[in-house]
C-alpha positions as CSV (number, residue, x, y, z in Angstrom):
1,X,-28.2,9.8,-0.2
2,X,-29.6,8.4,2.8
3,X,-28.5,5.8,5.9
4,X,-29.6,3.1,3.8
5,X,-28.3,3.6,-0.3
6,X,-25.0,4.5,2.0
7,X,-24.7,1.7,4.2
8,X,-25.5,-0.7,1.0
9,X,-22.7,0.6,-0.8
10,X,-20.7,-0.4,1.9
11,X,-21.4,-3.5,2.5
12,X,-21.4,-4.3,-1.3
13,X,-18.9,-2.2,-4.2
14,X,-17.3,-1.2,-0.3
15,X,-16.0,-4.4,0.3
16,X,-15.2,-5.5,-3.7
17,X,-13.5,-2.1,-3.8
18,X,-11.2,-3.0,-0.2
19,X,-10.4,-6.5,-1.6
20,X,-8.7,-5.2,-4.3
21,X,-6.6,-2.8,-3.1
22,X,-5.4,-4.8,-0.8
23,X,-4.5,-7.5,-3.1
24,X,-2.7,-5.1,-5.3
25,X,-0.8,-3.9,-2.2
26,X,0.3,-7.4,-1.3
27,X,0.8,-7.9,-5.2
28,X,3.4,-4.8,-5.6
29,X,5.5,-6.3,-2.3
30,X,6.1,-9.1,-4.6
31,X,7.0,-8.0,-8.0
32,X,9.6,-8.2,-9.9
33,X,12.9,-6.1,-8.9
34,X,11.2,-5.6,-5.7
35,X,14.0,-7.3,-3.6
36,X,16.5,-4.5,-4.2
37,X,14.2,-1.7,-3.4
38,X,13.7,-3.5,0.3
39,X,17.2,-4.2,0.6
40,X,17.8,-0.7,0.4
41,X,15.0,0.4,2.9
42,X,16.3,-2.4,5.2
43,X,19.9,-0.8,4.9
44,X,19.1,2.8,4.7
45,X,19.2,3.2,8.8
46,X,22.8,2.1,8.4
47,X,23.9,5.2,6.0
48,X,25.8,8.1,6.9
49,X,22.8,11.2,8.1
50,X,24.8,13.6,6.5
51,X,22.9,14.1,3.8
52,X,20.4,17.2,3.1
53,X,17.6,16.3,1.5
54,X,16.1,20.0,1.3
């Protein structure tokens, strides 16, 4: 592979490839049952630090 057939891919299945992971990023935020997972996230630096994780 050269400069070129690389810099092609890029700019092409690169981009396509990008997009929709970035959509399906955005698209997990918002699904379904979401909303309790992020209230706990938001609340979790409110908990007791006593626990042991390993």
């Amino acid at each position: 592979m050269n400069y070129d057939v690389l810099r092609h891919f890029a700019d092409s299945w690169g981009l396509v490839i990008m997009t929709v992971m970035f959509l399906s990023f955005v698209g997990w935020t918002f699904r379904p049952n979401a909303r309790r997972d992020h209230r706990r996230a938001a609340h979790s630096i409110f908990e007791d630090g006593n626990r042991n994780d390993g």
